[in-house]
C-alpha positions in Angstrom: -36.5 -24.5 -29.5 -33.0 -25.3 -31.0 -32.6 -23.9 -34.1 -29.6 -25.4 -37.0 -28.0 -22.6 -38.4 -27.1 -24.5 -41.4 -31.1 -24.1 -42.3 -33.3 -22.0 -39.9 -35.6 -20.9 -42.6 -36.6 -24.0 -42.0 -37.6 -23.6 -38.8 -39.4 -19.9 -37.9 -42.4 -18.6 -39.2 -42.5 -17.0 -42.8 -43.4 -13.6 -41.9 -41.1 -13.3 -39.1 -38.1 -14.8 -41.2 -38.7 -11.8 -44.0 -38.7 -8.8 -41.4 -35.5 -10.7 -40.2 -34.5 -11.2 -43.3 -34.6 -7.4 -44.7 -33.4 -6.3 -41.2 -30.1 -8.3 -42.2 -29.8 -6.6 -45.7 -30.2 -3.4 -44.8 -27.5 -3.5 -41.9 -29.6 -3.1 -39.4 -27.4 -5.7 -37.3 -24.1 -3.7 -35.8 -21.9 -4.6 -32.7 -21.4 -8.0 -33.2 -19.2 -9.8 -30.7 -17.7 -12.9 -30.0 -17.2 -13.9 -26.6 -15.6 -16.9 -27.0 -17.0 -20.7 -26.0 -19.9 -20.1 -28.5 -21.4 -17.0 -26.9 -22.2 -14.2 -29.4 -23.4 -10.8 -28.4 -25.5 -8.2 -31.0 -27.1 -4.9 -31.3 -29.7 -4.6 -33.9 -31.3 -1.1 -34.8 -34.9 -1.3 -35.2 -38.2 0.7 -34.4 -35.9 0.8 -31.0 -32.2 -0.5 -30.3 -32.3 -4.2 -28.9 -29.7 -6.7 -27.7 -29.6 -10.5 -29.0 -27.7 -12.8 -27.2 -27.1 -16.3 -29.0 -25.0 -19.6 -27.9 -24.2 -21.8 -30.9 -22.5 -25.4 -30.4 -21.6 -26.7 -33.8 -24.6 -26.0 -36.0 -27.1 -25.8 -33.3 -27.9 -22.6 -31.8 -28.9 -24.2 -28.2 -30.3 -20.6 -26.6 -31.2 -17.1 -27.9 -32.8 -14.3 -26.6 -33.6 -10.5 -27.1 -35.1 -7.8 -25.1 -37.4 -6.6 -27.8 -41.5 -6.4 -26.0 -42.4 -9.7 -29.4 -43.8 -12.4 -27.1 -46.2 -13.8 -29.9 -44.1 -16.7 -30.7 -40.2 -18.6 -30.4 -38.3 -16.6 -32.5 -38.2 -12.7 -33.2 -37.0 -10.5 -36.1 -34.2 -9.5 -34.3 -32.7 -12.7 -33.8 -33.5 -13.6 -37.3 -31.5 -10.7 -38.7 -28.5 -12.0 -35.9 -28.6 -15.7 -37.2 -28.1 -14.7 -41.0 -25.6 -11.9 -40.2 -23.5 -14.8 -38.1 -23.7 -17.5 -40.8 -22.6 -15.1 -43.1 -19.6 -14.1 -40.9 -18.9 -18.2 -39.9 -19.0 -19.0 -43.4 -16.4 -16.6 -44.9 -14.2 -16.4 -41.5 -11.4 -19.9 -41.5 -12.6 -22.0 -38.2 -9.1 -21.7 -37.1 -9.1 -17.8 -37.2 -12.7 -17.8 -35.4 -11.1 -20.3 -32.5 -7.7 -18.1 -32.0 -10.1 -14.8 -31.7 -9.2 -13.4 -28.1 -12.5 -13.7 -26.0 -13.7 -10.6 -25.4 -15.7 -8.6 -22.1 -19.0 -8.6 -22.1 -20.5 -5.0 -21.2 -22.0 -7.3 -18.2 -19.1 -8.0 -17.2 -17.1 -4.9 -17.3 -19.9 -3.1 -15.5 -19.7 -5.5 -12.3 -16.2 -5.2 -12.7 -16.5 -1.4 -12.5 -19.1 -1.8 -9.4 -16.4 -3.4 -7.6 -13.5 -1.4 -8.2 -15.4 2.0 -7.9 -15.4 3.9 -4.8 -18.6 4.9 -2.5 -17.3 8.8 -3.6 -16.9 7.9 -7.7 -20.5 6.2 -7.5 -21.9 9.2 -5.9 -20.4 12.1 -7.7 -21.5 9.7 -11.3 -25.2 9.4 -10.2 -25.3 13.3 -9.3 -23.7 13.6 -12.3 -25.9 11.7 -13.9 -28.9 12.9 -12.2 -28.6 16.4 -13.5 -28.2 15.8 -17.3 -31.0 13.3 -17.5 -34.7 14.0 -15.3 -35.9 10.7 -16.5 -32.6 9.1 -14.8 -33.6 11.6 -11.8 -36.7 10.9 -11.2 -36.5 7.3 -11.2 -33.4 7.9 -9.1 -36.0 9.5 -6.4 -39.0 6.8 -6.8 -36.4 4.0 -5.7 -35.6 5.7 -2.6 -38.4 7.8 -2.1 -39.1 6.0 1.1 -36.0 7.6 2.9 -37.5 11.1 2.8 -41.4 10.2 3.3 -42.6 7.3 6.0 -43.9 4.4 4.2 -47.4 4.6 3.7 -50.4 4.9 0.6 -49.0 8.7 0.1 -44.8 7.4 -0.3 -46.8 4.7 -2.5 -48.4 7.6 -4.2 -45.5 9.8 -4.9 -43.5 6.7 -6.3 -46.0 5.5 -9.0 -46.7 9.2 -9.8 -42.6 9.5 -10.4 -42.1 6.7 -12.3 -45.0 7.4 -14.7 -43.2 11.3 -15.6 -40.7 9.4 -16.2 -41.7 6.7 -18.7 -44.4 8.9 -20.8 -44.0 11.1 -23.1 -45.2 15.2 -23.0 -48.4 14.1 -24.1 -49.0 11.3 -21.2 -48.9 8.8 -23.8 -46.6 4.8 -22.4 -45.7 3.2 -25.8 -45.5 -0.5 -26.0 -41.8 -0.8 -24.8 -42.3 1.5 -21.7 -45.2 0.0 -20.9 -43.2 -3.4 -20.2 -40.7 -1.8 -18.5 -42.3 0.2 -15.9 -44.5 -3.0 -15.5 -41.7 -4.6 -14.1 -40.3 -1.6 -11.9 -44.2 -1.5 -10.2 -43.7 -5.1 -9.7 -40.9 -5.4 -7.8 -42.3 -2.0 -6.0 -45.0 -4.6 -4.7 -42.8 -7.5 -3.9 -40.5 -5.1 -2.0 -43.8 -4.1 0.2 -43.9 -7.8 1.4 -47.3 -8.5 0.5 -48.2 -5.3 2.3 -51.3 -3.6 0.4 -51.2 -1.2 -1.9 -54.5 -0.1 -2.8 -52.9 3.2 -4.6 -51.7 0.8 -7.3 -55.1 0.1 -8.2 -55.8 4.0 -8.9 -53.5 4.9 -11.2 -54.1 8.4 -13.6 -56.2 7.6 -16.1 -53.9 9.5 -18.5 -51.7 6.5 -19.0 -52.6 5.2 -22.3 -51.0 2.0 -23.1 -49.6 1.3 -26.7 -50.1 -2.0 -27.7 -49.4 -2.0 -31.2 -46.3 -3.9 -32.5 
């Protein structure tokens, strides 16, 4: 759905334009940058810290999105709060000192940038690094490539899942909402990687993992 800037209360649904809304007054959207040809970039600070990402051509804002878990309609708080912090900003910047602002890097970009330019020896000695100030990091580290230490079979199948779910619950084995999406995803691509190979240990997993699914 394109949304006008000029008038996107318009547009979104009532409830999710207040939470946007108060998001906005209270500051809650920080980071803001323009990358030039339209693209915007912006961290908002929430129940969590999420990205928006907006493209605006004249008065139209042709494609949003944010990584937020809302999938209950187009538009989410977060972008809301973006979209009044940006008109703000457009109205009281000149047009002609928004068009000679130097385009800036995307974090994106300067991290494959990095991936290129860094050595087999810097990437190592960064993960190990890495690795031993943060468990979580490590133990996801190990369920990605647990199949170089164990041959592949239910038990390597076994030992990943188990991995991966130390490292996305909490002390008390609870998986809020967010985590819940995201190690989703990771068991996901664990199956397609499998090429359609069964895993009948994903369909036992500990019944300790409670998911949260309140907003």
């Amino acid at each position: 759905m394109t949304l006008r800037l000029s008038d996107f209360e318009q547009q979104i649904d009532p409830t999710i334009l207040r939470h946007g809304y108060e998001y906005f007054m209270i500051g809650s959207v920080t980071d803001v940058d323009d990358l030039g040809d339209g693209e915007y970039e912006a961290t908002v600070e929430g129940s969590d810290i999420y990205n928006v990402s907006l493209h605006i051509e004249g008065d139209e804002v042709t494609e949003y999105d944010c990584d937020c878990p809302y999938d209950w309609g187009p538009v989410c708080k977060h972008v809301v709060a973006v979209l009044f912090h940006l008109r703000k900003e457009l109205q009281e910047t000149p047009r002609k000192q928004t068009r000679s602002k130097p385009k800036k890097e995307s974090e994106a970009a300067q991290f494959e940038r990095l991936l290129k330019q860094l050595t087999a020896e810097e990437l190592k000695a960064f993960i190990n690094d890495a690795c031993a100030q943060d468990k979580s990091l490590r133990r996801l580290f190990i369920a990605k490539h647990i199949s170089r230490l164990y041959p592949e079979s239910k038990e390597l199948y076994d030992r990943q899942v188990e991995k991966l779910i130390e490292t996305y619950a909490d002390r008390y084995g609870f998986i809020g909402y967010h985590e819940s999406s995201q190690l989703g995803d990771i068991i996901y691509e664990m199956v397609k990687d499998t090429r359609r190979k069964p895993l009948t240990c994903l369909k036992n997993l500990p019944r300790r993992i409670w998911m949260n699914r309140r907003a």
